[in-house]
C-alpha positions in Angstrom: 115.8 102.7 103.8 112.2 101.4 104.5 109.4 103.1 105.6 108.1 101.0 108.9 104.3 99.5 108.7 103.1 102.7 110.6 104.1 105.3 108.4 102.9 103.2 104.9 99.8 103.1 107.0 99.6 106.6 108.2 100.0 107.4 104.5 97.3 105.1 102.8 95.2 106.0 105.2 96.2 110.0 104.6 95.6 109.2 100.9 91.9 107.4 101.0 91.0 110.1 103.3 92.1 113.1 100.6 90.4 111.3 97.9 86.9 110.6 99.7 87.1 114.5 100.6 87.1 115.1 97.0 85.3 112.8 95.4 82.4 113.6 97.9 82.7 117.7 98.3 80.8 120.2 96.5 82.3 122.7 94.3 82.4 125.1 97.0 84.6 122.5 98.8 86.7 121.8 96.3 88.1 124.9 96.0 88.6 125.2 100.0 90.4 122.6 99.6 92.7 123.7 96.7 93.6 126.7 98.8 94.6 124.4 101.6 96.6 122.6 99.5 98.0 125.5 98.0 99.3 126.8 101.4 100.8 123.5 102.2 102.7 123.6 99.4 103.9 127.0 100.1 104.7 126.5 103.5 106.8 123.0 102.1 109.0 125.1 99.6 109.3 127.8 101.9 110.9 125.2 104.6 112.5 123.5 101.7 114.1 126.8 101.1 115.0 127.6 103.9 117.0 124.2 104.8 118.7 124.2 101.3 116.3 120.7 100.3 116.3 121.9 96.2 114.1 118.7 95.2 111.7 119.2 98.1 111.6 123.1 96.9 111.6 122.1 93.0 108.3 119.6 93.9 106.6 122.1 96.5 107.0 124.7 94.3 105.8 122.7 91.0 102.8 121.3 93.2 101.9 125.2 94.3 102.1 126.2 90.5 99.8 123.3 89.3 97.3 124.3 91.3 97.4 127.7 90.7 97.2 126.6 87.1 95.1 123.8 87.0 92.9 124.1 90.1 92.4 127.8 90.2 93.1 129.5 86.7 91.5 127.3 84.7 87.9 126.3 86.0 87.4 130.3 86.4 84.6 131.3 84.0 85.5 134.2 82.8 82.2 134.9 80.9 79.5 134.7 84.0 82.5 136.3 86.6 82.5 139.3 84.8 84.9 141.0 87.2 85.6 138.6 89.9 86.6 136.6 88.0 89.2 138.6 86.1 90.9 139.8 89.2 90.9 136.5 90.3 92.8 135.2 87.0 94.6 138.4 87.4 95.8 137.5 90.8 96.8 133.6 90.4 98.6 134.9 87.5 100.8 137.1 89.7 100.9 134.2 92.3 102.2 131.6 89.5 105.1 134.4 88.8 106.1 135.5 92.2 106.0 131.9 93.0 108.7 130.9 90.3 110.7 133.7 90.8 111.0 132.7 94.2 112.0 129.1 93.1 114.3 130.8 90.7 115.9 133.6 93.4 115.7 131.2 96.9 112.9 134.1 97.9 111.3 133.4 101.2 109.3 136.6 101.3 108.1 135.9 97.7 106.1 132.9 98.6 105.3 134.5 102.2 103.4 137.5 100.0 101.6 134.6 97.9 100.6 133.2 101.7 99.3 136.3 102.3 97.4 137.2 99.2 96.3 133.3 98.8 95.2 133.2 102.6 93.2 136.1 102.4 91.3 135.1 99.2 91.0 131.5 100.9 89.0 133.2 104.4 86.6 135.7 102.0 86.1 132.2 100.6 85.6 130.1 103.3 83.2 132.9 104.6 80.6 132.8 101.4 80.5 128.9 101.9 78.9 128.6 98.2 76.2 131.8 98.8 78.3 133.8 96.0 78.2 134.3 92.5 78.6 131.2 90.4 82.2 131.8 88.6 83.2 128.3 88.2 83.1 126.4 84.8 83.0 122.8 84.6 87.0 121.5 84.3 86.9 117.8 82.9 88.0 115.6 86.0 88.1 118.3 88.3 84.5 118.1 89.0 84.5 122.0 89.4 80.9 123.2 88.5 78.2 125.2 90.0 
């Protein structure tokens, strides 16, 4: 019924660690670690699916969305990414609807293709390490600038 000591403290200590990555990463980082957390949440609903959880699925899946949404749509600046940045919205758009389609249809290789896509937008990423063009609009709590 109760979580022992260790786990509550494995999890605060999970928790401090997550926010001090934030609060002290560079936009760069931020996003790195919005993909991350992305394919965490993919991989959760996917296993969720897969073992018939629905609330574990329902929450993965809302948590992949809101990012997608929140963390990746939104804070794209459409104006200085010319391009980029449209195919980027372009793409997290498609994401966000093969995402709840799999929700909606119990669709393994739905989210698997958003893995994909999502994973290989995350390494091209990972590989500019903040050199590229500056897409990024400032997002009010999000800290997202460049």
């Amino acid at each position: 019924m109760f979580a022992s000591v260790s786990t509550r403290s494995a999890a605060a200590y999970k928790r401090v660690d997550v926010e001090t990555s934030i609060s002290t990463a560079d936009p760069h980082k931020l996003v790195t670690l919005l993909f991350d957390a992305l394919l965490r949440a993919l991989g959760g609903a996917r296993l969720a699916m897969q073992g018939g959880d629905i609330p574990v699925k329902g929450r993965q899946i809302g948590i992949a969305v809101r990012i997608l949404e929140e963390g990746l749509i939104a804070p794209l600046n459409l104006e200085e990414g010319g391009e980029l940045a449209a195919n980027l919205q372009e793409l997290y758009r498609y994401c966000v609807i093969r995402v709840t389609l799999a929700n909606v249809r119990n669709e393994v290789a739905a989210l698997d293709e958003v893995s994909r896509l999502i994973e290989l937008v995350a390494s091209g990423w990972k590989q500019i390490d903040g050199q590229g063009p500056a897409y990024l609009k400032p997002v009010a709590g999000l800290g997202v600038a460049q």
